[in-house]
Biopython code that builds the backbone (N, CA, C, O; Angstrom):
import numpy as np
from Bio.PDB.StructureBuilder import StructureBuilder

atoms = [
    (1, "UNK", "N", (253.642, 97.573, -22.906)),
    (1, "UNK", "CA", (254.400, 96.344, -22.816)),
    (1, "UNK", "C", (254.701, 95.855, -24.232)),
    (1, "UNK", "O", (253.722, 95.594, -24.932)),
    (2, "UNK", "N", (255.863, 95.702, -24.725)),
    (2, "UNK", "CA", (256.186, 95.181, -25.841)),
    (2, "UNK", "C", (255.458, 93.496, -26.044)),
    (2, "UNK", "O", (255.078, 92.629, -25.257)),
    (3, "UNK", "N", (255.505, 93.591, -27.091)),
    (3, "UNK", "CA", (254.729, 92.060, -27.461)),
    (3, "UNK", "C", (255.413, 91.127, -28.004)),
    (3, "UNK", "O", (256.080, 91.653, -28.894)),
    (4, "UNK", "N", (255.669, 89.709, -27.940)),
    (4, "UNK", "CA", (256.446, 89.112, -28.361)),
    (4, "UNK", "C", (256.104, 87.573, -28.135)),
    (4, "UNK", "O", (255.272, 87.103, -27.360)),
    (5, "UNK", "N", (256.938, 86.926, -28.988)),
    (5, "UNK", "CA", (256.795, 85.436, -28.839)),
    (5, "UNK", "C", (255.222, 84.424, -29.593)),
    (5, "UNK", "O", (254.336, 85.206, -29.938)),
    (6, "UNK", "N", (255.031, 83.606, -29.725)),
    (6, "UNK", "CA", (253.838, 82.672, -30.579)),
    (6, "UNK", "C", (253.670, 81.729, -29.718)),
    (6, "UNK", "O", (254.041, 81.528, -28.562)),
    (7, "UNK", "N", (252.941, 81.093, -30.610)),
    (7, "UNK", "CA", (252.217, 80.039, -30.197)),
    (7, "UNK", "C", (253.318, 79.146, -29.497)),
    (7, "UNK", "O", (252.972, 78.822, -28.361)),
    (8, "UNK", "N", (254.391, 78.730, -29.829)),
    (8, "UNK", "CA", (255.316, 78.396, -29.389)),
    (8, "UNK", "C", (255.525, 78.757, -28.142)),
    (8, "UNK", "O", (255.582, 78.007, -27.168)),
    (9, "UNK", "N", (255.646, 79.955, -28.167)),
    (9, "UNK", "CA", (255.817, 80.522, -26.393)),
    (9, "UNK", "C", (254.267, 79.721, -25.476)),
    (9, "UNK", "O", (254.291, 79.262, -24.334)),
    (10, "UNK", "N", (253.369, 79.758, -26.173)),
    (10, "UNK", "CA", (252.369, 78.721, -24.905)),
    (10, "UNK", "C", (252.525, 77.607, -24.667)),
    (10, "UNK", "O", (252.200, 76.984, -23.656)),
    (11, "UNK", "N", (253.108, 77.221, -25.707)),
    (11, "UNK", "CA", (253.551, 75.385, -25.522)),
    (11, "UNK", "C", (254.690, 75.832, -24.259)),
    (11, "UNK", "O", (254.444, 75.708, -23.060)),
    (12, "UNK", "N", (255.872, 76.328, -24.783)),
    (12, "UNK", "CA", (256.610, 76.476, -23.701)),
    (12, "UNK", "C", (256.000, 76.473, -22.397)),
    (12, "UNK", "O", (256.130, 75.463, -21.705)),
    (13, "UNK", "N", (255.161, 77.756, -21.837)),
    (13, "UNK", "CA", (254.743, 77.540, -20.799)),
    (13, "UNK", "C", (253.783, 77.082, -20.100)),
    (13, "UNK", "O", (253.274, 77.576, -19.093)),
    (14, "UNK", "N", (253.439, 75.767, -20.842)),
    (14, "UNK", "CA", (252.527, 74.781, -20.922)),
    (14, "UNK", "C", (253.756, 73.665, -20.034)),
    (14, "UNK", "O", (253.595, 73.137, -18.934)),
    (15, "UNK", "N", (254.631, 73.593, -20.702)),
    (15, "UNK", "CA", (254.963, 72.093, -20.523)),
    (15, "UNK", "C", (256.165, 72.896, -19.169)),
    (15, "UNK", "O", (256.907, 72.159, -18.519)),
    (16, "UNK", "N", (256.157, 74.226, -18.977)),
    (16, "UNK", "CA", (256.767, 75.027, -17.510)),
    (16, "UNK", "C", (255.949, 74.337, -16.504)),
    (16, "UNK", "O", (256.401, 73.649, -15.589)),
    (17, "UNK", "N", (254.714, 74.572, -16.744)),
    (17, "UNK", "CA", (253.581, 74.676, -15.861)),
    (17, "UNK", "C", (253.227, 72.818, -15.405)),
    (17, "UNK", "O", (252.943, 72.640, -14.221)),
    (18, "UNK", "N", (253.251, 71.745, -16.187)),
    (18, "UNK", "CA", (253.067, 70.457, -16.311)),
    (18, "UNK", "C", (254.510, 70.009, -15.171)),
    (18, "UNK", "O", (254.261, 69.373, -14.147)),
    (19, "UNK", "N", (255.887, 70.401, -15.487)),
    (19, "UNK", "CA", (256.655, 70.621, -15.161)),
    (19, "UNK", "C", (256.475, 70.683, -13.672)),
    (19, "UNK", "O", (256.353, 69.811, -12.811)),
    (20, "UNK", "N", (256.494, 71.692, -13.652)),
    (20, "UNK", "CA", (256.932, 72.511, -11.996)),
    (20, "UNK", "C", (255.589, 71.213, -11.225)),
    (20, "UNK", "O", (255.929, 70.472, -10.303)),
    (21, "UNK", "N", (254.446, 71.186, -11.694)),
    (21, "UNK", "CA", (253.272, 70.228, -10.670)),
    (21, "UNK", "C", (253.949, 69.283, -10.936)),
    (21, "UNK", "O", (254.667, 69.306, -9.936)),
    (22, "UNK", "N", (254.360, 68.302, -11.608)),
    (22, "UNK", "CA", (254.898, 67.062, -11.674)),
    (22, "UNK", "C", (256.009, 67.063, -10.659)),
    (22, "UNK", "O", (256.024, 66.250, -9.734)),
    (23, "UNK", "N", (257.143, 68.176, -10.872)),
    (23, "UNK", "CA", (258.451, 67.960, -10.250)),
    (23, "UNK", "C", (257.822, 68.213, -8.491)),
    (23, "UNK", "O", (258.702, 67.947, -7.672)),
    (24, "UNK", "N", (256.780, 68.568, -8.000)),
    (24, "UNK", "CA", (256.534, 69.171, -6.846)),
    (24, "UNK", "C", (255.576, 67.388, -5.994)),
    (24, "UNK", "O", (255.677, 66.774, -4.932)),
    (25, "UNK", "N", (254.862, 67.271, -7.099)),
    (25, "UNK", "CA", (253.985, 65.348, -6.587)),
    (25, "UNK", "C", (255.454, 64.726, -6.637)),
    (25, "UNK", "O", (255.776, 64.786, -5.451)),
    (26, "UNK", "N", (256.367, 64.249, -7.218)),
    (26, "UNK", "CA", (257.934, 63.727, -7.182)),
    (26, "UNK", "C", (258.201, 64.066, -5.646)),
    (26, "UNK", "O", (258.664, 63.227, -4.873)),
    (27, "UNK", "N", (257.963, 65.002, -5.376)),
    (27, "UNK", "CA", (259.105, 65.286, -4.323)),
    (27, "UNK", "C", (258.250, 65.636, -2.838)),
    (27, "UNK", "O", (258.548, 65.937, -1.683)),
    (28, "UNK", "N", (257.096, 65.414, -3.586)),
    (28, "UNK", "CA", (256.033, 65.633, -2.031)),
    (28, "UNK", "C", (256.538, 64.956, -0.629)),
    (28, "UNK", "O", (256.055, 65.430, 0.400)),
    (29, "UNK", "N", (257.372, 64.000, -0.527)),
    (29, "UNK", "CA", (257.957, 63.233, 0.869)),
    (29, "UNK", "C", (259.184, 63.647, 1.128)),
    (29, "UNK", "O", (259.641, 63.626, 2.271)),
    (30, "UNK", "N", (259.942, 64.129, -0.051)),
    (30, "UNK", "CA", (261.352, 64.939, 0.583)),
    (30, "UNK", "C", (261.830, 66.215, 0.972)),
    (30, "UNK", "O", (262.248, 67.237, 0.429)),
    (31, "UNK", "N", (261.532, 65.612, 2.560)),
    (31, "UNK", "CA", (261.591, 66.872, 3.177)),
    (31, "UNK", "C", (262.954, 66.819, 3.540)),
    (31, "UNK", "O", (263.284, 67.745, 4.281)),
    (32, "UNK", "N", (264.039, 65.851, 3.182)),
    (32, "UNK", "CA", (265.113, 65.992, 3.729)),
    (32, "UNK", "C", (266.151, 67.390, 2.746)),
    (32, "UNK", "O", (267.333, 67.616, 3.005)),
    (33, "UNK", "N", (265.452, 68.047, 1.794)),
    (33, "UNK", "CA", (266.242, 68.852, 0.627)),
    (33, "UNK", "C", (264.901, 69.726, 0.546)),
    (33, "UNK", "O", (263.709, 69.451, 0.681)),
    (34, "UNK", "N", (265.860, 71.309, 0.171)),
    (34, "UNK", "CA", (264.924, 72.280, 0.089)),
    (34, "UNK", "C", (264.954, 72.057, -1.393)),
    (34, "UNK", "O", (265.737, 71.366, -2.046)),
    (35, "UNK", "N", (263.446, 73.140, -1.981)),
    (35, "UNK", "CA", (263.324, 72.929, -3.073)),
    (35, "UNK", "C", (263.226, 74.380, -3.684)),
    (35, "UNK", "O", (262.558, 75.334, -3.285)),
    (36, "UNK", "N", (263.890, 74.302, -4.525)),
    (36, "UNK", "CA", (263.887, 76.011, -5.176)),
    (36, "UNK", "C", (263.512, 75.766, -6.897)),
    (36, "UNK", "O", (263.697, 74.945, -7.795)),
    (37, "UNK", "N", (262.823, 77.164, -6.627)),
    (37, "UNK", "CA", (262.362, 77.054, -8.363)),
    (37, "UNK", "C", (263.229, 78.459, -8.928)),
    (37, "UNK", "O", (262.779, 79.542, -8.554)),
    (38, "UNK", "N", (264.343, 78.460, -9.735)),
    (38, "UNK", "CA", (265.062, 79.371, -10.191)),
    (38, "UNK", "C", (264.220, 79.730, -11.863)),
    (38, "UNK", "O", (263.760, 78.842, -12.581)),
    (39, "UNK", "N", (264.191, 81.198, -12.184)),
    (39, "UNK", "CA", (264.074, 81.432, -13.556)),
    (39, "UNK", "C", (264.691, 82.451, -13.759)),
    (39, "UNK", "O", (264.394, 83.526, -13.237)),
    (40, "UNK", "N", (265.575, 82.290, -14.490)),
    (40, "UNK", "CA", (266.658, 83.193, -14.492)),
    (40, "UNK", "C", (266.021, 84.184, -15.523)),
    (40, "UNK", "O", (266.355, 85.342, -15.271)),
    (41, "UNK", "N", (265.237, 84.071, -16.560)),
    (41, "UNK", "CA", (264.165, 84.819, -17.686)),
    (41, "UNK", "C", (262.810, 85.199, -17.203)),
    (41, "UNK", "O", (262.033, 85.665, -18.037)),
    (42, "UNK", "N", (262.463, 85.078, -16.103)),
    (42, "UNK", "CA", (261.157, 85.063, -15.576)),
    (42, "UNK", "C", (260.287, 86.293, -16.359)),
    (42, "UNK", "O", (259.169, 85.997, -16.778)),
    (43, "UNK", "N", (260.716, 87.455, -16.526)),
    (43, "UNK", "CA", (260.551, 88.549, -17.037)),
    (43, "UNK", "C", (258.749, 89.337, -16.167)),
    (43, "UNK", "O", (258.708, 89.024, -14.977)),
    (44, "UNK", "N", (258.145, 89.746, -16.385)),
    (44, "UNK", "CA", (257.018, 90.308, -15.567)),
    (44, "UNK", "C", (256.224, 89.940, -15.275)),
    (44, "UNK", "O", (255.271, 90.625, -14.901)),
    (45, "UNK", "N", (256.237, 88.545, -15.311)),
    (45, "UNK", "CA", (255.025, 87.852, -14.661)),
    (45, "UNK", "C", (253.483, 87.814, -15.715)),
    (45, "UNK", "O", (252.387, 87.374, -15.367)),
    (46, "UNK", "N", (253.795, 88.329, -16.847)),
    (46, "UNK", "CA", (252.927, 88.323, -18.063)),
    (46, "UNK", "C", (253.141, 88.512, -18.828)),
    (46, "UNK", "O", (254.232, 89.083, -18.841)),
    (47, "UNK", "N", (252.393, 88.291, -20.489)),
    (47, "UNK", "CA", (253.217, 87.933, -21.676)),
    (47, "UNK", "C", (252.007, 88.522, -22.906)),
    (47, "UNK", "O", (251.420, 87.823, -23.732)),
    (48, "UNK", "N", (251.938, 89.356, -22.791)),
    (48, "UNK", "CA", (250.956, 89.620, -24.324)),
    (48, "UNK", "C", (251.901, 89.290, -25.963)),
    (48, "UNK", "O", (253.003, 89.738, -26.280)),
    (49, "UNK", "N", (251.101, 88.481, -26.656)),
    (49, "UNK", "CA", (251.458, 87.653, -27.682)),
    (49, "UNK", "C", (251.391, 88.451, -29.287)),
    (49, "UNK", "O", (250.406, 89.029, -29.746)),
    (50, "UNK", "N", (252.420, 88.323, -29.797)),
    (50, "UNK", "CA", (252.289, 89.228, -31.031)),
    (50, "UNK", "C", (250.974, 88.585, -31.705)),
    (50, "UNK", "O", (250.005, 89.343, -31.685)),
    (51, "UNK", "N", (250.828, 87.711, -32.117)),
    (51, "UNK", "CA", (249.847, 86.820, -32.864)),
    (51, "UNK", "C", (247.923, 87.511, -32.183)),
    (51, "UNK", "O", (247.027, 88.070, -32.816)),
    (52, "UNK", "N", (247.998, 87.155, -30.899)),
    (52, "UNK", "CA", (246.665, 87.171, -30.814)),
    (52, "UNK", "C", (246.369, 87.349, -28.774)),
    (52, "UNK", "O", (247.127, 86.759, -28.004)),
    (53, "UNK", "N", (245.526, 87.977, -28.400)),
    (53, "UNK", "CA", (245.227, 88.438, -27.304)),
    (53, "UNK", "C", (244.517, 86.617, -26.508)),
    (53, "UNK", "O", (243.681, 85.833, -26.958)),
    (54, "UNK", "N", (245.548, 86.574, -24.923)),
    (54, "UNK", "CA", (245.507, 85.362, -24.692)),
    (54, "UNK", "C", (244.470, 85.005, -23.200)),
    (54, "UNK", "O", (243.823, 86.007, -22.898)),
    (55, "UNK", "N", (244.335, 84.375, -22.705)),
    (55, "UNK", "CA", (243.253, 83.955, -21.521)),
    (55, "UNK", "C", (244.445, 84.322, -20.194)),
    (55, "UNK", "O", (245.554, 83.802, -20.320)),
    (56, "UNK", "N", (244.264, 84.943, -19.326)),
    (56, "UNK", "CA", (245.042, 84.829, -18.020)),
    (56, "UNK", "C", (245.792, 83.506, -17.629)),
    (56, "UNK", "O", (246.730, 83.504, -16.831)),
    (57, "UNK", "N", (245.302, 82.359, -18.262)),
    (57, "UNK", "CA", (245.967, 81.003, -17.376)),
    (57, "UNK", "C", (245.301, 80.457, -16.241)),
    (57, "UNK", "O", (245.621, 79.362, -15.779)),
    (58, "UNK", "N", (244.415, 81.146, -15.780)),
    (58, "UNK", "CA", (243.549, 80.369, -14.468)),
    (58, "UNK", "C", (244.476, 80.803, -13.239)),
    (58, "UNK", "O", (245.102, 79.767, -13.016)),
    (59, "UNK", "N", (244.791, 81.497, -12.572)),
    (59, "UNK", "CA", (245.665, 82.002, -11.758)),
    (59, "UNK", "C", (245.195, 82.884, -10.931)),
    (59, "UNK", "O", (246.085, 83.313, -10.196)),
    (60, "UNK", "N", (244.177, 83.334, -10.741)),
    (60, "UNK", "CA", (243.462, 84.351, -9.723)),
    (60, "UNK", "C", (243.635, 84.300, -8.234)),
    (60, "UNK", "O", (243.227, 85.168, -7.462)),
    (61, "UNK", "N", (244.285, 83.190, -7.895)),
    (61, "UNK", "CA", (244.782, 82.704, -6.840)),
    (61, "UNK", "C", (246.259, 83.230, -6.401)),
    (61, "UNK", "O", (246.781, 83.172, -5.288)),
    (62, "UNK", "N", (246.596, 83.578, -7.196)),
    (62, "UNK", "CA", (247.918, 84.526, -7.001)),
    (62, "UNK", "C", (248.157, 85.958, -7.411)),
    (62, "UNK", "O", (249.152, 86.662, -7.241)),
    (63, "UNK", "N", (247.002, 86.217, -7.993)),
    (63, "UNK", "CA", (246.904, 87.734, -8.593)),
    (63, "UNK", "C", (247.286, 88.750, -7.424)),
    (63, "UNK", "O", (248.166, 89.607, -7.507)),
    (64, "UNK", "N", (246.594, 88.542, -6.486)),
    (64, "UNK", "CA", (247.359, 89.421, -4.956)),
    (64, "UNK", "C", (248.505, 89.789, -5.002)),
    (64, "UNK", "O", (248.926, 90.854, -4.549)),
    (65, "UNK", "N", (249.393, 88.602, -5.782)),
    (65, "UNK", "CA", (250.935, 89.086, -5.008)),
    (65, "UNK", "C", (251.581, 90.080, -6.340)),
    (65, "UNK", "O", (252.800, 90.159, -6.486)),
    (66, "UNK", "N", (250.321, 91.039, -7.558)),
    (66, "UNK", "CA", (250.843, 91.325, -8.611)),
    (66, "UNK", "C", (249.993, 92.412, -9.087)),
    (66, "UNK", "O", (249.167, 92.293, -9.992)),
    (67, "UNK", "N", (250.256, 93.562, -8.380)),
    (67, "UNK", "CA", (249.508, 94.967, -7.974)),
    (67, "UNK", "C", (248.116, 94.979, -7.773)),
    (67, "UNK", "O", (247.408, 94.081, -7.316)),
    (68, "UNK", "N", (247.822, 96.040, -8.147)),
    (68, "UNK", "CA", (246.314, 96.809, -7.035)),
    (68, "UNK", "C", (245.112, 96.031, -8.491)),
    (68, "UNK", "O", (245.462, 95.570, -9.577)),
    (69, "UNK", "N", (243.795, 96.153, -7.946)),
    (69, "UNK", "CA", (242.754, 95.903, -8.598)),
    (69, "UNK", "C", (242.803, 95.995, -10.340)),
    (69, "UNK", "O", (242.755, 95.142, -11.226)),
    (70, "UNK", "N", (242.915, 97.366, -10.328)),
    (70, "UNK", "CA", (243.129, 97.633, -11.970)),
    (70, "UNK", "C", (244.182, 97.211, -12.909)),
    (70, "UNK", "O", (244.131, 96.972, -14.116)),
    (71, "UNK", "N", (245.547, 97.162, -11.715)),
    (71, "UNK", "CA", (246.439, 96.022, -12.474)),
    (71, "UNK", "C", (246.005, 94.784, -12.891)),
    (71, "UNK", "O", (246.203, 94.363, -14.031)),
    (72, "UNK", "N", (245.227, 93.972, -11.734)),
    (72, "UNK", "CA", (244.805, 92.712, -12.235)),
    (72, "UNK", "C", (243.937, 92.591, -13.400)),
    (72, "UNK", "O", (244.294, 91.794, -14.267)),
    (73, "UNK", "N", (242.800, 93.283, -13.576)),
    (73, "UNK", "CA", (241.968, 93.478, -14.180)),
    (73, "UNK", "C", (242.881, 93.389, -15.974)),
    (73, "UNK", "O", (242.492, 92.797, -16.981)),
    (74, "UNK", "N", (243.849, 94.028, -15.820)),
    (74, "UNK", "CA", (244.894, 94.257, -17.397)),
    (74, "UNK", "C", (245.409, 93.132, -17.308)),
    (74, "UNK", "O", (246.317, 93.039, -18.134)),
    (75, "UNK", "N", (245.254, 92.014, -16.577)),
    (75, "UNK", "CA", (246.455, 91.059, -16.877)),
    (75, "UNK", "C", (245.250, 89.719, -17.772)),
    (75, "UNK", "O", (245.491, 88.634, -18.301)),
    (76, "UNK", "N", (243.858, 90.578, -17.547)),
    (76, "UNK", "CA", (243.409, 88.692, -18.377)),
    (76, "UNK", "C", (243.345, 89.035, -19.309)),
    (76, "UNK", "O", (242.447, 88.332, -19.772)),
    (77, "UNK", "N", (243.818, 90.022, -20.467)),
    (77, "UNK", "CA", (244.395, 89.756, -21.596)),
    (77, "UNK", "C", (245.405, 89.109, -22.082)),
    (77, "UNK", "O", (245.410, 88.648, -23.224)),
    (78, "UNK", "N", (246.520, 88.997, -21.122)),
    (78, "UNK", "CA", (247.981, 88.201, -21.171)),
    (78, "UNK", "C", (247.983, 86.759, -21.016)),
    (78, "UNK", "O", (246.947, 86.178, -20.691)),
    (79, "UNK", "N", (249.027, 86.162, -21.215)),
    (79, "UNK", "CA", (249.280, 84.721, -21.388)),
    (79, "UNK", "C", (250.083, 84.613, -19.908)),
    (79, "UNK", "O", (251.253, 84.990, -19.965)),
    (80, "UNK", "N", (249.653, 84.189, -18.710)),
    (80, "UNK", "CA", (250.791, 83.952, -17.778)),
    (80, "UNK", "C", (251.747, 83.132, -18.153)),
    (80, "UNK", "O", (251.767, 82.155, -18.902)),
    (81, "UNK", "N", (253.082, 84.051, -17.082)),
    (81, "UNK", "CA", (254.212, 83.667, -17.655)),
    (81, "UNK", "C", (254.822, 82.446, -16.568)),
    (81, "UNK", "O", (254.193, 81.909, -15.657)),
    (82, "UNK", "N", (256.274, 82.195, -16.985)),
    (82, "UNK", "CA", (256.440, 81.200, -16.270)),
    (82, "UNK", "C", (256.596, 81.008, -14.852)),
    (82, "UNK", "O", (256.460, 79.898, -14.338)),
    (83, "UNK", "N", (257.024, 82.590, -13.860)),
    (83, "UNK", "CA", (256.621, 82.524, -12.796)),
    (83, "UNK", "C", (255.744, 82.492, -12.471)),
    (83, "UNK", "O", (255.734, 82.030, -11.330)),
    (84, "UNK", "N", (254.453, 82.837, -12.959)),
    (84, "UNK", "CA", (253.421, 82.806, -12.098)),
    (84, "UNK", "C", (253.062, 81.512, -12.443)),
    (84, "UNK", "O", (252.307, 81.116, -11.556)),
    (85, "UNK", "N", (253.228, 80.619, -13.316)),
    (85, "UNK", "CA", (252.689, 79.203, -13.315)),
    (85, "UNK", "C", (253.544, 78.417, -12.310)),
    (85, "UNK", "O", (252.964, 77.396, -11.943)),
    (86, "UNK", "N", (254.512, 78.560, -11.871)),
    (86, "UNK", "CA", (255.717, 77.987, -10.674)),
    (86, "UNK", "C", (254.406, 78.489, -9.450)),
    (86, "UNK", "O", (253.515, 77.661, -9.263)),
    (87, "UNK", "N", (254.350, 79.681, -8.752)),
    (87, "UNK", "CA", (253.479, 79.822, -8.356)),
    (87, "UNK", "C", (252.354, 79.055, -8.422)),
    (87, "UNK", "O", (252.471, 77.920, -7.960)),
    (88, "UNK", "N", (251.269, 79.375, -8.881)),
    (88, "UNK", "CA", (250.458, 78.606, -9.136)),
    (88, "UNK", "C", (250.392, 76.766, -8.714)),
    (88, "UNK", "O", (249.678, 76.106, -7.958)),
    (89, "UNK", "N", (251.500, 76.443, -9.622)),
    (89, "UNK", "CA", (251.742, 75.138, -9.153)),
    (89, "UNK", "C", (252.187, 74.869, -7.569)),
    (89, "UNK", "O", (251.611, 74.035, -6.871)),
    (90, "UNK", "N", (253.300, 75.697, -7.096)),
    (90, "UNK", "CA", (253.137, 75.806, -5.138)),
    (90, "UNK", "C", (252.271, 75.830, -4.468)),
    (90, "UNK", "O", (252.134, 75.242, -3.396)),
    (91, "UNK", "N", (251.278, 76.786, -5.214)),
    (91, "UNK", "CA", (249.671, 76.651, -4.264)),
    (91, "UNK", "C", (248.979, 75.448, -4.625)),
    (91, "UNK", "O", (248.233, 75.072, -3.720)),
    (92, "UNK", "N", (248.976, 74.863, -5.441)),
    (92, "UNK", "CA", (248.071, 73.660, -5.846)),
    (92, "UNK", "C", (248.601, 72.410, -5.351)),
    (92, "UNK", "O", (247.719, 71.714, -4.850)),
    (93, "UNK", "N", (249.580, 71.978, -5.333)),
    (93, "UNK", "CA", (250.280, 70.353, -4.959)),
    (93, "UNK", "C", (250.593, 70.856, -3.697)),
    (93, "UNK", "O", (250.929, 72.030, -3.540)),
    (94, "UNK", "N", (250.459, 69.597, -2.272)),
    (94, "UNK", "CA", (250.988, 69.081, -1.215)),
    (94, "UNK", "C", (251.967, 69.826, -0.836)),
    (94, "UNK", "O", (251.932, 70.638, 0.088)),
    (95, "UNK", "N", (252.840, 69.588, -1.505)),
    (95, "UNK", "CA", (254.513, 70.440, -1.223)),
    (95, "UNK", "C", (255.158, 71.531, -2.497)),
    (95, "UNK", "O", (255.661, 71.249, -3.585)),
    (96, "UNK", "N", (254.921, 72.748, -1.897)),
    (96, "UNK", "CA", (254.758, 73.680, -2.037)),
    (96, "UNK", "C", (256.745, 73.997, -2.817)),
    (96, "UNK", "O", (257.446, 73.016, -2.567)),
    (97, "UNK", "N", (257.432, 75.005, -3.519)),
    (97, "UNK", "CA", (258.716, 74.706, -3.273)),
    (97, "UNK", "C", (259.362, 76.263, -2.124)),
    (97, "UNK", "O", (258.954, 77.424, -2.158)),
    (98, "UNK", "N", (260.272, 75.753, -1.376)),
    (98, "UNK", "CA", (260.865, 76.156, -0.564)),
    (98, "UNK", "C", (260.816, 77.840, -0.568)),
    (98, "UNK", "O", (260.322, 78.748, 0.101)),
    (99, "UNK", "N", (261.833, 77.616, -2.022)),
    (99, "UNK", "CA", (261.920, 79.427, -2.063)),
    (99, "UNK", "C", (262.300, 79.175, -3.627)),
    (99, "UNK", "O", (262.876, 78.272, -4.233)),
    (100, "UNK", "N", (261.603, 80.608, -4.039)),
    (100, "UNK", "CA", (261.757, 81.198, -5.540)),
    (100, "UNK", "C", (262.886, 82.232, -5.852)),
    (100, "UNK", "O", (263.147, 83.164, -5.091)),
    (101, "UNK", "N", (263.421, 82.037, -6.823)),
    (101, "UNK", "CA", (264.941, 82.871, -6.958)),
    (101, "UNK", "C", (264.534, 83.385, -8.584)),
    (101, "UNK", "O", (265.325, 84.073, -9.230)),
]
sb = StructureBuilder()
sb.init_structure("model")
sb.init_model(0)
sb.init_chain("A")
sb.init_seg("    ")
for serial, (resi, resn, name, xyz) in enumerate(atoms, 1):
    if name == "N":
        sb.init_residue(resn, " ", resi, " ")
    sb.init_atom(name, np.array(xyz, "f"), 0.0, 1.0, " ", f" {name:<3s}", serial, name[0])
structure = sb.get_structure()
């Protein structure tokens, strides 16, 4: 996997991740509108960092939907990326979003 992006890139998907739970408590009563989380960059669902080897993100709760045992096992070196923190945030808040694109 090529390596890329800094410290910068965690802030980014820091304030993805703050994001998506905030926008999901907002909208916990409107059920009258579906809710979609689009990332048009999503890229593989993990992010190893030129700078320095990063913590998984706390996400083990979705590791299932992101190959077999030994795959998972390689991913808590990586920085999760911004889909799986969208994720993440669906499983954690009330209202979940609709569908992912």
């Amino acid at each position: 996997m090529r390596k890329f992006g800094g410290s910068w890139s965690e802030s980014k998907l820091d304030c993805v991740d703050k994001y998506a739970q905030s926008y999901l408590r907002v909208m916990q009563k409107q059920y009258w509108c579906t809710l979609y989380y689009g990332d048009a960059f999503a890229g593989r669902g993990k992010q190893a960092l030129k700078s320095s080897a990063s913590t998984g993100g706390g996400i083990q709760e979705i590791d299932s939907f992101f190959g077999d045992e030994s795959e998972r096992a390689d991913t808590a070196e990586f920085l999760a990326g911004s889909a799986r923190r969208a994720l993440r945030a669906s499983i954690v808040e009330s209202r979940p979003f609709d569908q992912f694109l």
